[in-house]
C-alpha positions in Angstrom: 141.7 79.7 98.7 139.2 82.0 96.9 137.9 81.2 94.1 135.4 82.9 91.5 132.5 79.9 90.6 132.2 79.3 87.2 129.7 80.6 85.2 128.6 79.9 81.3 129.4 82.0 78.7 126.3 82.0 77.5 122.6 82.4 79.2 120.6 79.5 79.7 118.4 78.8 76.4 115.1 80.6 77.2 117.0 83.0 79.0 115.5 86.6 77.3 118.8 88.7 75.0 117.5 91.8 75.5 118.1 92.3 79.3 121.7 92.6 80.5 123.1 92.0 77.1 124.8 94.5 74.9 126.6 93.3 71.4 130.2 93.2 72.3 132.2 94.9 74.2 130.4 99.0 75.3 130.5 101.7 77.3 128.3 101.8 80.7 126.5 104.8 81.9 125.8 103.1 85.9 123.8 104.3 88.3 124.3 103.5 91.8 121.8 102.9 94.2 122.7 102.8 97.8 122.3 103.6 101.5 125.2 105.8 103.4 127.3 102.9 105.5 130.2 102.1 106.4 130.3 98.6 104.3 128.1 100.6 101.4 130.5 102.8 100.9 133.9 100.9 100.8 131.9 99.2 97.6 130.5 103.1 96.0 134.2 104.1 96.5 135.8 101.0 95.0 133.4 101.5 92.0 134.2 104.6 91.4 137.7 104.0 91.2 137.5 101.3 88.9 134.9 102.3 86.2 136.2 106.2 86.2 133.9 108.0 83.7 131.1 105.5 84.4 129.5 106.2 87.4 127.4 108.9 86.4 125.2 109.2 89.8 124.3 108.1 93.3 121.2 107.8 94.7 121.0 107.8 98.5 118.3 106.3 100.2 117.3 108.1 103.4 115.3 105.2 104.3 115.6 101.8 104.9 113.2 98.7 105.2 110.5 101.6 105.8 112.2 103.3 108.7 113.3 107.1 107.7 116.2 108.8 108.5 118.3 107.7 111.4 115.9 107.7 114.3 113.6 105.6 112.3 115.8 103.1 112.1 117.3 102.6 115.7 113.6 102.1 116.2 112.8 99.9 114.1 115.7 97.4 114.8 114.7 98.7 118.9 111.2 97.1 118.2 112.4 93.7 115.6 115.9 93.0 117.4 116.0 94.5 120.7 118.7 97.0 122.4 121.2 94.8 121.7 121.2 95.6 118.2 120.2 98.9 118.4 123.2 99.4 121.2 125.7 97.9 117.8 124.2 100.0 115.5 124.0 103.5 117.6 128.6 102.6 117.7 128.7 101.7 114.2 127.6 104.9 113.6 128.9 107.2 116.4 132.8 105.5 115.3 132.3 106.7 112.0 131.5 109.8 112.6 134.3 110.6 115.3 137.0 109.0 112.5 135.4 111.8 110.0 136.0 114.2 112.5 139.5 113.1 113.3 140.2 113.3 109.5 138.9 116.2 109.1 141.2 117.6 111.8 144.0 116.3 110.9 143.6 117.4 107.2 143.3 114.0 106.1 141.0 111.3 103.7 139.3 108.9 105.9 140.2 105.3 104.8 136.3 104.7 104.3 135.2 108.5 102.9 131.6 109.5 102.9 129.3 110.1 100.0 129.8 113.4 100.1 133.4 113.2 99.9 132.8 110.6 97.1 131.0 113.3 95.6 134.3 115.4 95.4 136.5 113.4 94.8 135.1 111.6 91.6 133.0 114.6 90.5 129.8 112.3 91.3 126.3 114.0 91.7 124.4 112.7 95.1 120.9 113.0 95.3 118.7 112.1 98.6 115.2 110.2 98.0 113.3 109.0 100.7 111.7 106.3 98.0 113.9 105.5 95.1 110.7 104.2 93.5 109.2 107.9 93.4 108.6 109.9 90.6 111.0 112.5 91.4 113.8 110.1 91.6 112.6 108.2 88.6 113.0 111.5 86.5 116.2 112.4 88.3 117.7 108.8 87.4 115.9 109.1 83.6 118.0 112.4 83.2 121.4 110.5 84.1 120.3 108.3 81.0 121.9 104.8 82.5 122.0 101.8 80.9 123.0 100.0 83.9 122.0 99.9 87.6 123.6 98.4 90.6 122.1 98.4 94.1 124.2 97.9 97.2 122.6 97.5 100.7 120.0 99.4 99.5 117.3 98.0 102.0 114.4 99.1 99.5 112.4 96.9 97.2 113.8 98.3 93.7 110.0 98.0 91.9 108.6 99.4 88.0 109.6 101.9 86.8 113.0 101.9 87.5 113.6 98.3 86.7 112.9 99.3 83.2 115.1 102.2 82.9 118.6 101.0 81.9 118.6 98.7 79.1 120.7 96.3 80.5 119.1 96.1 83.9 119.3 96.6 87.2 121.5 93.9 89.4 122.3 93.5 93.5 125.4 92.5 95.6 124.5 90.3 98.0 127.0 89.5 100.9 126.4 85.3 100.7 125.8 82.7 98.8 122.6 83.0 96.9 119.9 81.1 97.4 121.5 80.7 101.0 120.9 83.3 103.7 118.2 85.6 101.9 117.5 89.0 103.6 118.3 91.7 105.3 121.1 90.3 107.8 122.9 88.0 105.3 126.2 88.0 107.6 124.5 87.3 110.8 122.6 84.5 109.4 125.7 82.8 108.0 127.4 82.5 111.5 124.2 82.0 113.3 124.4 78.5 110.9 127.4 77.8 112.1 128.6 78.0 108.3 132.1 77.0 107.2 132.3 79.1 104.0 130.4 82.1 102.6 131.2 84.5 99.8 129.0 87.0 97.8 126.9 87.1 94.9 125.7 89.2 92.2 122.3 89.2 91.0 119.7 90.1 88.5 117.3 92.3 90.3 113.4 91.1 89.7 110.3 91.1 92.1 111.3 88.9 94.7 113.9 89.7 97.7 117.2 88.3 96.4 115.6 86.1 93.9 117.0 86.9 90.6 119.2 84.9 88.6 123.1 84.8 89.5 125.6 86.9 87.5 128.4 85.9 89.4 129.8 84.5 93.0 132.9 84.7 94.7 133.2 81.7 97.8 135.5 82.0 100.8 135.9 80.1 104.5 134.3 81.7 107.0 137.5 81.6 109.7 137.9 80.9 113.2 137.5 84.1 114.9 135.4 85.9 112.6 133.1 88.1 113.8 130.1 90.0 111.9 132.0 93.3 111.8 134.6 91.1 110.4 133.0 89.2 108.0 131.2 92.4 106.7 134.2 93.8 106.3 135.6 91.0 104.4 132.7 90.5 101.9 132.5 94.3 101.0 136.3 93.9 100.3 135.6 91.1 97.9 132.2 92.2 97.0 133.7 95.2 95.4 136.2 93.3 93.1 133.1 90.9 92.2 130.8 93.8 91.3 133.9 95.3 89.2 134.0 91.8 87.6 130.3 91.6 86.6 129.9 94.7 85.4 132.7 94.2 82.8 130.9 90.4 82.0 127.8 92.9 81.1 129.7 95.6 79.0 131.1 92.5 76.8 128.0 91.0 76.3 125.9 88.2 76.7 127.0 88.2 80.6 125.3 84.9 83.1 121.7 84.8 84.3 121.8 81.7 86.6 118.2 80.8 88.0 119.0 80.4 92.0 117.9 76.7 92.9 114.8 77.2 95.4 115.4 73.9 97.2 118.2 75.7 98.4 117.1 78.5 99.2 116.9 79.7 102.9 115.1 83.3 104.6 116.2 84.7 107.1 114.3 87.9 108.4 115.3 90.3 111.6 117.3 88.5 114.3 115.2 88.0 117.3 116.7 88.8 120.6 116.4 85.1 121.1 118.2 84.0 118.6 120.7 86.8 119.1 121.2 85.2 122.6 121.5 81.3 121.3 124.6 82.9 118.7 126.2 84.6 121.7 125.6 81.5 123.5 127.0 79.4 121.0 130.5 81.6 120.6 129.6 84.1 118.2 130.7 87.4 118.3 129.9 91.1 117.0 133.3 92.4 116.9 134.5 95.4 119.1 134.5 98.9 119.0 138.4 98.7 118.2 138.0 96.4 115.5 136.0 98.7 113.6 137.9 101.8 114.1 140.9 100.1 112.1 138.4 99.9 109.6 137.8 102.6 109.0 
């Protein structure tokens, strides 16, 4: 059964008021920070359904984990992961562009649509920044006048100034359960563990990599047959009700700020080919090419 954790209703004393906190119940002016996925978008789109008016921009990073543009990053997960990876990757991507295509064709909204179609459809502005740290982006952001910001699968460290920009602050979905499975390949790490449940979590954003206090967490069990495609699929799902969930907690005020127990807490950086091996070995399983075309 799925079940939302409890939080308080009030910070923890020593907790500061002024971040994440508005005096009952206002409006949100939310900007989204974001790279252009498959997983990302489901969550962008879900967003934008449910907080109509509020979304008032995107930023799309055309980078990730310092790796620019696409190229960049098939090499970089080339050189950290190996080709296996890569090979995963270089289908993720070439599926969801044929079912664009196809959709196109057939005069028809993809069940996943792209930023650009998110664009249209919810009148959205989409701006490109290599960095979403720049200046240029800063300003661009600082025009939009947010008082929130949420990054999803971002893959950039979120630094000053643009932690400072929206008055009440800047948090993170994270697909597990916080301070569990840390980094970039959350979902990976979970069934590499051999883990028997999972969920997601929102989070304040600060200076560390998936650090900040907990806004809110949703559990589930982590099935027989899962597979990563499967279980990414699964948390953006829930991930986007979650998010929709926090932001509401913020726009009535005084929402959670839960400091993440550090005994707890576990890292887990870019899946060596080794390790990639022992979790095939062991039974795990990427999902197929078929699998994510009914995804999407």
């Amino acid at each position: 059964m799925v079940s939302i954790k409890s939080v308080p209703e009030k910070m923890p004393s020593g907790s500061p008021v002024s971040d994440g906190r508005c005096d009952g119940a206002c409006d949100l002016s939310i900007v989204v920070l974001t790279m252009e996925s498959l997983f990302s978008n489901i969550i962008v789109e879900a967003l934008a359904k449910a907080l109509p008016g509020q979304i008032v921009g995107i930023v799309r990073s055309t980078s990730w984990m310092g790796a620019k543009g696409p190229g960049g990053l098939l090499a970089l997960i080339r050189n950290r992961c190996g080709w296996l990876y890569t090979v995963l990757l270089i289908s993720q991507l070439t599926v969801c562009m044929l079912a664009e295509a196809a959709a196109r064709c057939l005069k028809r909204n993809p069940a996943v649509p792209s930023l650009e179609a998110i664009q249209a459809l919810y009148g959205i502005p989409v701006r490109d920044f290599e960095d979403v740290n720049n200046l240029e982006a800063v300003d661009w952001m600082e025009a939009l006048n947010p008082n929130l910001i949420i990054s999803v699968y971002l893959g950039q460290r979120i630094k000053k100034p643009v932690t400072d920009l929206p008055e009440f602050g800047v948090i993170n979905f994270h697909p597990s359960l916080l301070p569990r499975h840390r980094g970039p390949f959350p979902i990976f790490s979970t069934m590499a563990a051999g883990d028997e449940e999972t969920g997601v979590t929102v989070h304040w954003v600060d200076c560390g990599f998936d650090t900040g206090g907990v806004l809110l967490q949703e559990r589930y069990a982590v099935e027989a047959g899962d597979t990563v495609l499967g279980l990414s699929h699964k948390s953006s799902r829930v991930g986007s009700r979650v998010l929709v969930e926090a932001v509401k907690l913020i726009a009535a005020g005084n929402p959670p700020r839960i400091s993440q127990n550090e005994r707890l807490a576990t890292y887990q950086s870019w899946p060596s080919p080794a390790e990639q091996r022992r979790f095939k070995q062991a039974g795990g399983k990427y999902g197929s090419l078929l699998e994510l075309w009914r995804y999407i």
